[in-house]
C-alpha beads as a LAMMPS data file, in Angstrom:
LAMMPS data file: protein, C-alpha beads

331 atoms
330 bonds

1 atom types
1 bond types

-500.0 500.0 xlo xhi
-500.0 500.0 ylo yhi
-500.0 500.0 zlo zhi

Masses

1 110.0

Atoms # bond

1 1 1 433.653 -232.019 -140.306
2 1 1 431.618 -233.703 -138.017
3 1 1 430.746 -230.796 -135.348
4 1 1 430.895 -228.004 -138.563
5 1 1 427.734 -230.349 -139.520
6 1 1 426.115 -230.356 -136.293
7 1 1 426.567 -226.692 -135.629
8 1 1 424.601 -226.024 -138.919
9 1 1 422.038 -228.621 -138.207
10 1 1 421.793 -226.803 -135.143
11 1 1 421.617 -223.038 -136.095
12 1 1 418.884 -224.785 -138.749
13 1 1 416.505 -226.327 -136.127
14 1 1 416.869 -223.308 -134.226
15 1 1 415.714 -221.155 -136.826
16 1 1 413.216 -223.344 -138.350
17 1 1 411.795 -223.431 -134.522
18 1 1 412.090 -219.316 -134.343
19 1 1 410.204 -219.384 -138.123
20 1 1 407.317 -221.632 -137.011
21 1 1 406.671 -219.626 -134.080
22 1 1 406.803 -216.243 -135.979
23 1 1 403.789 -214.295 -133.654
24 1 1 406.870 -213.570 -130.329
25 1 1 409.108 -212.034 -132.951
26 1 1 406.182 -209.899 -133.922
27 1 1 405.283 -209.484 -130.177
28 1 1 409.234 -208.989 -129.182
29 1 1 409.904 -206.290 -132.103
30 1 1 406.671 -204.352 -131.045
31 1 1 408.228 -204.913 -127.150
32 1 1 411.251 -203.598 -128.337
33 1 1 410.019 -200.361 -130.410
34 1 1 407.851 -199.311 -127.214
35 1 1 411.432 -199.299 -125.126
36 1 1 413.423 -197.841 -127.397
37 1 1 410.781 -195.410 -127.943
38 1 1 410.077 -194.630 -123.774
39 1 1 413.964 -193.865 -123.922
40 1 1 413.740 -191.343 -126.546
41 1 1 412.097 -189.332 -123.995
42 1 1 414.215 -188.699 -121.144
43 1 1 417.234 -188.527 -124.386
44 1 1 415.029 -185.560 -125.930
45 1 1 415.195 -183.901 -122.503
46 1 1 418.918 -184.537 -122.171
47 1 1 419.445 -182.682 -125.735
48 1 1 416.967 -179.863 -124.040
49 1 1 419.438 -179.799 -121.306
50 1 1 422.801 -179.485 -123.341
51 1 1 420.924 -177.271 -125.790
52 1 1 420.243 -175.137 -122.962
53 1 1 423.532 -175.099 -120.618
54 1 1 426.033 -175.967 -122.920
55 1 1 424.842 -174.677 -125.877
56 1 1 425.476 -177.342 -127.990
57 1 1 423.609 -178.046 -131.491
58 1 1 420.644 -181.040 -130.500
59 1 1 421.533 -182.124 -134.695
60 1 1 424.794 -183.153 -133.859
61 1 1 423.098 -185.297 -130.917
62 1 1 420.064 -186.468 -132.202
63 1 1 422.234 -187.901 -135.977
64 1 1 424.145 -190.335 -133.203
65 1 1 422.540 -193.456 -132.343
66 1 1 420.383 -193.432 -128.598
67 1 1 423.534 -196.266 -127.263
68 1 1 426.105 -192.965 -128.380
69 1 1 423.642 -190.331 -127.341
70 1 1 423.365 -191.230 -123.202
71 1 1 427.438 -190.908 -122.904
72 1 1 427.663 -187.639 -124.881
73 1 1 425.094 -186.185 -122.666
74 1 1 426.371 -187.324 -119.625
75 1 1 430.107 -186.145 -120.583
76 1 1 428.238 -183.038 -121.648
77 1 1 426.448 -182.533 -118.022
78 1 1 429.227 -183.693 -116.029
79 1 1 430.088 -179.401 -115.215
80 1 1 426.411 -179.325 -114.428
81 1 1 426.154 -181.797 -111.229
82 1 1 422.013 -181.028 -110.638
83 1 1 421.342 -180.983 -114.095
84 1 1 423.177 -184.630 -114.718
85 1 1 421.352 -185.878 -111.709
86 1 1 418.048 -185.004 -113.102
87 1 1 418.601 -186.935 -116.635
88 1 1 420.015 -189.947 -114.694
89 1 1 417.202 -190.260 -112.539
90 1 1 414.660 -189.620 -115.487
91 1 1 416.722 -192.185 -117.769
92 1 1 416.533 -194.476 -114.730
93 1 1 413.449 -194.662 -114.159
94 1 1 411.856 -195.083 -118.213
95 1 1 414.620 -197.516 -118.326
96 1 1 413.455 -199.737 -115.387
97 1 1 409.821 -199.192 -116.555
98 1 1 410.657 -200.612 -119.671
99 1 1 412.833 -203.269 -118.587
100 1 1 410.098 -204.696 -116.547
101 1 1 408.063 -204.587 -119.514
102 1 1 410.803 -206.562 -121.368
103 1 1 411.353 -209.238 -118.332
104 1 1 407.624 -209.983 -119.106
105 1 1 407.619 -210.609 -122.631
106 1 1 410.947 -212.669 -122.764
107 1 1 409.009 -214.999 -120.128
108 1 1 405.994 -215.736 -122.383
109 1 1 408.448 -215.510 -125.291
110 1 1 410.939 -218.404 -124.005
111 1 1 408.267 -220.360 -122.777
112 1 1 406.420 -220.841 -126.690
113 1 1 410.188 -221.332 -127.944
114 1 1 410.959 -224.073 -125.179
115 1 1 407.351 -226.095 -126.104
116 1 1 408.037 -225.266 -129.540
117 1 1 411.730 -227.054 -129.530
118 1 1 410.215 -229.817 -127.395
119 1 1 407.341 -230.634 -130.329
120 1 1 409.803 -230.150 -132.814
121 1 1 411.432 -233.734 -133.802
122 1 1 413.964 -233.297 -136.096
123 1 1 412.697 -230.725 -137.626
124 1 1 416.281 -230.361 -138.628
125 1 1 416.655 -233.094 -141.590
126 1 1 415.445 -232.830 -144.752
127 1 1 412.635 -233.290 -145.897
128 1 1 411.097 -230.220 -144.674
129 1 1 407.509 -230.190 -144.867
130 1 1 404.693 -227.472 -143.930
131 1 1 403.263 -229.897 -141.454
132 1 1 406.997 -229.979 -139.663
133 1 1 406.986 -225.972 -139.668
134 1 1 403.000 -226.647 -138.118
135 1 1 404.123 -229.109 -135.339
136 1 1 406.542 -226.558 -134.402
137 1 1 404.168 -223.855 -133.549
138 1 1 403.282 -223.853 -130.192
139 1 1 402.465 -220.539 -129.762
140 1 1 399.227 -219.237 -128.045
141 1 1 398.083 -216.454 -125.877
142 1 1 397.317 -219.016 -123.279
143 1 1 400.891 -220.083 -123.355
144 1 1 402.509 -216.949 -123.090
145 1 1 400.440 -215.281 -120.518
146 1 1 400.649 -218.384 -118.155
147 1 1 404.407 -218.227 -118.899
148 1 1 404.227 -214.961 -117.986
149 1 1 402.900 -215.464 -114.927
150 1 1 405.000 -218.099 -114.099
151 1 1 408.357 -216.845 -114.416
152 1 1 407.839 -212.827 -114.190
153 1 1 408.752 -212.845 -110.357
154 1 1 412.323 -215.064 -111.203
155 1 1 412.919 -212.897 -114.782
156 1 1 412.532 -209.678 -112.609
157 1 1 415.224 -211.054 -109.807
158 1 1 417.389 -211.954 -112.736
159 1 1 416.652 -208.309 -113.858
160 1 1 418.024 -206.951 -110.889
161 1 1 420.992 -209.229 -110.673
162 1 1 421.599 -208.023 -114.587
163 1 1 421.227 -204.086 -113.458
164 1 1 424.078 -204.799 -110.827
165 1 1 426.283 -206.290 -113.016
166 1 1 425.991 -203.208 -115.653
167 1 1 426.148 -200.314 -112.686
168 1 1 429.892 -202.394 -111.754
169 1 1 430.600 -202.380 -115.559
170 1 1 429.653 -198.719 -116.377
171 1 1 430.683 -197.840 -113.370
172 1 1 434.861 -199.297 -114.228
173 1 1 434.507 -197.794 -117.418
174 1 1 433.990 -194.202 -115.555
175 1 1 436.342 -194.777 -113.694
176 1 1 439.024 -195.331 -116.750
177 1 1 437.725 -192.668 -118.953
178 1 1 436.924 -189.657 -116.365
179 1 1 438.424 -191.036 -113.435
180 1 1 441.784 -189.373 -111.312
181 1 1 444.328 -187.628 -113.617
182 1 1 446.412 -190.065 -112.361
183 1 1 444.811 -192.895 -114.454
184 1 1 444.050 -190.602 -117.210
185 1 1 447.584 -190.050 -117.474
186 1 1 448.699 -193.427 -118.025
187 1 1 447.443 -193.867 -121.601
188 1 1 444.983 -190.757 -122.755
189 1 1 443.401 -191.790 -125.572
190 1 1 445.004 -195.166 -125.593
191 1 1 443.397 -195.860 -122.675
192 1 1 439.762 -194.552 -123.090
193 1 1 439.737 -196.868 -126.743
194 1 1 441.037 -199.951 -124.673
195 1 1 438.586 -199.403 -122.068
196 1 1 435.894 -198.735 -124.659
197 1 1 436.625 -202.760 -126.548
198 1 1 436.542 -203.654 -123.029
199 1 1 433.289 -202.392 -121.975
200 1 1 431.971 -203.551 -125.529
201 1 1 433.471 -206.782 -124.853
202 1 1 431.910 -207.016 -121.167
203 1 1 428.653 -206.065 -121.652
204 1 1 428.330 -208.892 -124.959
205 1 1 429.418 -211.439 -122.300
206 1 1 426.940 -210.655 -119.336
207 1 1 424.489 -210.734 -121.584
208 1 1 424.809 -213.947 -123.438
209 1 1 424.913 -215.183 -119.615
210 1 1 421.840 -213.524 -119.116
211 1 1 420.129 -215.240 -121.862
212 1 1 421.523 -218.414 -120.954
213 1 1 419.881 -218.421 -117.576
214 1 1 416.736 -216.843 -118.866
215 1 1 416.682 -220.033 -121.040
216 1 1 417.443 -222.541 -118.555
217 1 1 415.072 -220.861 -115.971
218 1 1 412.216 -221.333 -118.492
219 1 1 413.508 -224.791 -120.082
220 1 1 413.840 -226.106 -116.143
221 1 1 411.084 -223.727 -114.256
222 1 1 413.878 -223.445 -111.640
223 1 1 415.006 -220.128 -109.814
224 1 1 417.642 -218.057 -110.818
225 1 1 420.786 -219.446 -108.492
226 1 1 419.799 -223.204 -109.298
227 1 1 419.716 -221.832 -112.990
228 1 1 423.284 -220.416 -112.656
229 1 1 424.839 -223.270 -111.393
230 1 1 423.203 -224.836 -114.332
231 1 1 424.550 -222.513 -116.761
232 1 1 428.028 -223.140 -115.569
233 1 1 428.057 -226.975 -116.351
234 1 1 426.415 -226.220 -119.506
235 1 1 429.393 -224.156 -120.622
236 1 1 431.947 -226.776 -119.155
237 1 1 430.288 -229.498 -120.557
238 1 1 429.174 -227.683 -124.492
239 1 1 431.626 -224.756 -124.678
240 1 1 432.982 -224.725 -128.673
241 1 1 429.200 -225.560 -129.643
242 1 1 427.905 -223.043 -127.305
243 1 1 430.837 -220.586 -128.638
244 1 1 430.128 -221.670 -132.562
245 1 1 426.360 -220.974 -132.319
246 1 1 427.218 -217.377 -130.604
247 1 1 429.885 -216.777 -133.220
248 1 1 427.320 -217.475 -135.873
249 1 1 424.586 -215.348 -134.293
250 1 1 426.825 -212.552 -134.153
251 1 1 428.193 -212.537 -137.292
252 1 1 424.594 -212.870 -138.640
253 1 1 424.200 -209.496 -136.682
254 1 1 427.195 -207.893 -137.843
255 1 1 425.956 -208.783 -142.098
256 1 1 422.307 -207.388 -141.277
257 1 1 423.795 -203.933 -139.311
258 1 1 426.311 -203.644 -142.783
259 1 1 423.323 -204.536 -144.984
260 1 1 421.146 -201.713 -143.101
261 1 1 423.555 -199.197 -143.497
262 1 1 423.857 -199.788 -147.407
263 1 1 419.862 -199.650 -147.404
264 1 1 419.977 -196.267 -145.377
265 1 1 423.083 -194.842 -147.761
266 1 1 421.271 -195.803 -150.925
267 1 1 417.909 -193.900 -149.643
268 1 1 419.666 -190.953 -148.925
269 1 1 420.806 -190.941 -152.559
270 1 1 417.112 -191.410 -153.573
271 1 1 416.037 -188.799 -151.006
272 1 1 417.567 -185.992 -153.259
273 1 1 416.076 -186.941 -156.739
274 1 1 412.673 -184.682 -157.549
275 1 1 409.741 -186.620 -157.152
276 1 1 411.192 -189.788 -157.213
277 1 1 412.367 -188.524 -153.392
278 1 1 409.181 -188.349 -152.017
279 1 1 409.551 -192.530 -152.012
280 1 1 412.386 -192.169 -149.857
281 1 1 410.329 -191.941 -146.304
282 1 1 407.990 -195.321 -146.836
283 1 1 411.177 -197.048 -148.302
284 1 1 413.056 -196.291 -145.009
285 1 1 409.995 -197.125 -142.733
286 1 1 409.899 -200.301 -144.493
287 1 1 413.516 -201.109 -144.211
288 1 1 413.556 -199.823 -140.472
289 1 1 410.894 -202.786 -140.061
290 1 1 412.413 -205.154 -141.554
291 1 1 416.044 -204.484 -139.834
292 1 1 413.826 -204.800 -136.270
293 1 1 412.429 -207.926 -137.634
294 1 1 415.859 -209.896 -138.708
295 1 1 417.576 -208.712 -135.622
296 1 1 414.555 -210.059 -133.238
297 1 1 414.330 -213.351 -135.782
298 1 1 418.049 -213.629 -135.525
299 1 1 418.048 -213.511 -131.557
300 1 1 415.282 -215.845 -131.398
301 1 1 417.074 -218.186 -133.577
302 1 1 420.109 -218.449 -131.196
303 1 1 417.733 -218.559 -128.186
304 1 1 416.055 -221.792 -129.668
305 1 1 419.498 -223.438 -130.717
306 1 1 420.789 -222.803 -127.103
307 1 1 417.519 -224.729 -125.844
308 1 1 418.123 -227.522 -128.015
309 1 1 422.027 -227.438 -126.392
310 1 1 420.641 -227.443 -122.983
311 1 1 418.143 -229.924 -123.863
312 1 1 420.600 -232.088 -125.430
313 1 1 422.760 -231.614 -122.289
314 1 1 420.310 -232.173 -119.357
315 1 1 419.487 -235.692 -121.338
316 1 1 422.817 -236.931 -121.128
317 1 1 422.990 -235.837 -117.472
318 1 1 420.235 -238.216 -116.982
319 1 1 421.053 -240.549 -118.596
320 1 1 424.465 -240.764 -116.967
321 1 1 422.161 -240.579 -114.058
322 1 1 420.824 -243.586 -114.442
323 1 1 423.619 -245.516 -115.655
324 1 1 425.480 -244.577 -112.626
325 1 1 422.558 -245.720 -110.197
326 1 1 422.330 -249.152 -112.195
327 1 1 426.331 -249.844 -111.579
328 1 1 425.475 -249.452 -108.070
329 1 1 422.647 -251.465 -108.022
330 1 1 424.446 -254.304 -109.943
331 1 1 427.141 -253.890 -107.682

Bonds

1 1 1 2
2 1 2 3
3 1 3 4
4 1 4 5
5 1 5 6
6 1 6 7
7 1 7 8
8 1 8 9
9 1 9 10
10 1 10 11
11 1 11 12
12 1 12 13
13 1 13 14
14 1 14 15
15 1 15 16
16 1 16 17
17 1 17 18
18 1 18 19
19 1 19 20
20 1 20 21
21 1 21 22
22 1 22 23
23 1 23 24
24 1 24 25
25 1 25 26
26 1 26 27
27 1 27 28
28 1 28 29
29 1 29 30
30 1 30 31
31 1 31 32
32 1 32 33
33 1 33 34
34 1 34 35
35 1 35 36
36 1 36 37
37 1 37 38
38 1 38 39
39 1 39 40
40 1 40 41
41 1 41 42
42 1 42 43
43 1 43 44
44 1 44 45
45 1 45 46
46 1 46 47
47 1 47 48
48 1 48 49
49 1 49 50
50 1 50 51
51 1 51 52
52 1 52 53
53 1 53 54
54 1 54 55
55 1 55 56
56 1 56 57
57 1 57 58
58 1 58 59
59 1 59 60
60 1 60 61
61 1 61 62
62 1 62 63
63 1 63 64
64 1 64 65
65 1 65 66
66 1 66 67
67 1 67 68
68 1 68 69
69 1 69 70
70 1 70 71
71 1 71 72
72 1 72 73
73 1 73 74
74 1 74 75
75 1 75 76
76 1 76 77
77 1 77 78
78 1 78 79
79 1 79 80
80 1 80 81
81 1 81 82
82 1 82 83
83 1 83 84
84 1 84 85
85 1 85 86
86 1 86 87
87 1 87 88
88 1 88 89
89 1 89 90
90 1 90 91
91 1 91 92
92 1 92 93
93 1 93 94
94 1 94 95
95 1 95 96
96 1 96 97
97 1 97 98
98 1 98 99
99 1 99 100
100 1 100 101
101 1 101 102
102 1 102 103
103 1 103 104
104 1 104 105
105 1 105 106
106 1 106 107
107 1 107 108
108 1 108 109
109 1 109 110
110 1 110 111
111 1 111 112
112 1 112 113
113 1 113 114
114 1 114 115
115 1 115 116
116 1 116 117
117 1 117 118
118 1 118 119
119 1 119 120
120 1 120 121
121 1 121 122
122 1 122 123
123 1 123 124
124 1 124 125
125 1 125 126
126 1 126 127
127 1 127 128
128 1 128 129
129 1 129 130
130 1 130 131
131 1 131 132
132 1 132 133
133 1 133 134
134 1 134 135
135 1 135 136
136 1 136 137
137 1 137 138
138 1 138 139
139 1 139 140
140 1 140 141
141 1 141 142
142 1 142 143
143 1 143 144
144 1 144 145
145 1 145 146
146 1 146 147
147 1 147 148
148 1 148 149
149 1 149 150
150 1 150 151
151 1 151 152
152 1 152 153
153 1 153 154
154 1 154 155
155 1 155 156
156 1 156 157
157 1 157 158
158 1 158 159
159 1 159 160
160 1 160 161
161 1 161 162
162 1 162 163
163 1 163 164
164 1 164 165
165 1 165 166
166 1 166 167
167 1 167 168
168 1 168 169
169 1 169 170
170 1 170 171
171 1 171 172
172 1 172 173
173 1 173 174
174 1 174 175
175 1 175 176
176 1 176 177
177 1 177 178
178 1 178 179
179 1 179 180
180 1 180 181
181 1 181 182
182 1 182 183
183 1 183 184
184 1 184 185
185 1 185 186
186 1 186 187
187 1 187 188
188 1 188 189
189 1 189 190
190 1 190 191
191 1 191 192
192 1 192 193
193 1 193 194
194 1 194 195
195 1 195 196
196 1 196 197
197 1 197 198
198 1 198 199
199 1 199 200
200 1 200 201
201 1 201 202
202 1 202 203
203 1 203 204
204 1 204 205
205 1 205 206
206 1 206 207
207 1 207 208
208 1 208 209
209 1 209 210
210 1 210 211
211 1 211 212
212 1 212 213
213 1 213 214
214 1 214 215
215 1 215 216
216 1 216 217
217 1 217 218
218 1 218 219
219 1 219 220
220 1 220 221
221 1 221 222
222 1 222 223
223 1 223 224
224 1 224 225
225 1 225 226
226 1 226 227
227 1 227 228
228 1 228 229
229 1 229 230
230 1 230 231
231 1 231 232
232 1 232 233
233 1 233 234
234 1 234 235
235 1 235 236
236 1 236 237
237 1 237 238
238 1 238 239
239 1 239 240
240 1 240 241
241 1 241 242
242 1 242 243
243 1 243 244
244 1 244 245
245 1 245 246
246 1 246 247
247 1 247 248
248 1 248 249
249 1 249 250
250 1 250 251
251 1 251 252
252 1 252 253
253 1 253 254
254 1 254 255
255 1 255 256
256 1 256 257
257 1 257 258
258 1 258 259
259 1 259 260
260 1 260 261
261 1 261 262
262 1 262 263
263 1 263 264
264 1 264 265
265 1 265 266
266 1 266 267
267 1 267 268
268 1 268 269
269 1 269 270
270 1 270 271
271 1 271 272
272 1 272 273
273 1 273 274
274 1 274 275
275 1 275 276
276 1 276 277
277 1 277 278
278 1 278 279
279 1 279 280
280 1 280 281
281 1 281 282
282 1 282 283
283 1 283 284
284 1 284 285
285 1 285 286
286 1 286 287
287 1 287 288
288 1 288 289
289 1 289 290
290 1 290 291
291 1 291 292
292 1 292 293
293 1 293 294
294 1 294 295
295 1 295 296
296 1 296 297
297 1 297 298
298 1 298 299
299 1 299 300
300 1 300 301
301 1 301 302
302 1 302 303
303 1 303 304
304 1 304 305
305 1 305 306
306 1 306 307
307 1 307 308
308 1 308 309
309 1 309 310
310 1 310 311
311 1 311 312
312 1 312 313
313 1 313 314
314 1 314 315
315 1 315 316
316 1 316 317
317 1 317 318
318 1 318 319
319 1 319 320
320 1 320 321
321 1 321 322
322 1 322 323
323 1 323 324
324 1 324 325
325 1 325 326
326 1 326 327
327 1 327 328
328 1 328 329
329 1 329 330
330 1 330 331
């Protein structure tokens, strides 16, 4: 009963925090829509390409989501070696443009949520007042730019480290699913939907450890191996809350995606009535915005609870710290 409580005190502090310093969701959805929206380019020329040597239909393509689009095309283009090669390179290089454009936000982002849960008190017990919600807010462009500046160089090491990790998981997964008939053979199917949950599973892992050393690189302003070691004891020392607050996030996730795809369905029916149709588009902008939003509000909600974890942790080191130096001392 006890840690049920303090998981929900803690998923509430962190989103109070995340609410109070509403202006980096805004600024981390409008980071996100410009990515999303550089890949959409090289993807378009990757439909061009099937369109034109397979002669596929781009409908069928462009209906599947951009994360199901890139391994169609590339399954499409793999008869086509120079043609694949181009699209890679293309996606590659938006990809990394953008990324670098997302290392920089998340570093003025995470520093405003760090001084935010530092200001906070406890924010967490009732009563909640406006003035708590304006303590909170630590957000300002001063703040984020010089947190830009400050922890670009280590976010954009991390970035590479994170880019290695995905090339060794993609890279498995090709193996499974269009590697030797040999290990085709072994399963078929079977063994392209195993290796699928796998590389699901895989990629959710590296990057909550991702996050988790983005956090403790801008809760510490320490580099990146100093922040892994870090990480480690964190998750030794705080695993099931650590593990209850990423359950929660994700299941928060899982009832916004389900919630979206009612919205969309329902549209769609409106979409056909006369008149009353012609509603449909702004409806479906709006709910497009507001699905960014949650999801960004969400994420920022579990980033700020995992502060307050590592927080909470790197006090206790200290303070074991100390007590440890005074039994010496008095010994």
């Amino acid at each position: 009963m006890t840690s049920t409580r303090s998981l929900k005190l803690l998923l509430k502090r962190g989103a109070l925090v995340a609410a109070a310093n509403w202006p980096v969701v805004l600024v981390q959805f409008v980071a996100d829509t410009v990515f999303n929206a550089l890949l959409m380019v090289p993807i378009a020329g990757g439909v061009v390409l099937v369109m034109l040597l397979v002669g596929a239909e781009p409908a069928d393509l462009l209906a599947l989501e951009y994360q199901q689009v890139v391994p169609a095309l590339i399954a499409a283009l793999l008869a086509h070696r120079v043609a694949l090669a181009a699209f890679l390179v293309a996606l590659g290089l938006v990809a990394g443009g953008g990324s670098v454009l997302m290392f920089a936000v998340k570093a003025g982002t995470l520093t405003v949520l760090t001084a935010g849960e530092q200001v906070a008190g406890h924010i967490e017990h009732p009563p909640l007042h406006v003035s708590a919600l304006t303590l909170a807010n630590a957000f300002t462009i001063e703040r984020f730019t010089t947190g830009l500046r400050r922890l670009f160089r280590r976010y954009l090491v991390l970035g590479g480290i994170l880019a290695v990790a995905y090339a060794l998981a993609v890279g498995a997964y090709a193996f499974f699913v269009f590697g030797p008939p040999v290990v085709q053979a072994l399963g078929g199917a079977i063994t392209v939907t195993l290796a699928s949950i796998w590389i699901v599973a895989l990629i959710t892992v590296i990057n909550f450890l991702y996050l988790l050393t983005q956090i403790v690189i801008a809760s510490d302003d320490c580099g990146v191996p100093d922040a892994m070691s870090r990480v480690a004891r964190l998750l030794v020392r705080d695993m099931r809350s650590i593990l209850g607050v990423l359950g929660a996030i994700l299941a928060l996730m899982v009832l916004t995606t389900a919630a979206s795809v009612l919205a969309t369905a329902a549209l769609g029916l409106i979409a056909f009535v006369p008149f009353v149709g012609l509603a449909a588009l702004p409806l479906q902008v709006i709910a497009w915005l507001m699905r960014g939003l949650v999801f960004q509000y969400i994420s920022l909600a579990g980033a700020a609870a995992y502060l307050r974890l590592h927080r909470q942790a790197s006090l206790a080191d200290a303070r074991d710290a100390v007590s440890q130096r005074l039994e010496v001392l008095g010994s």
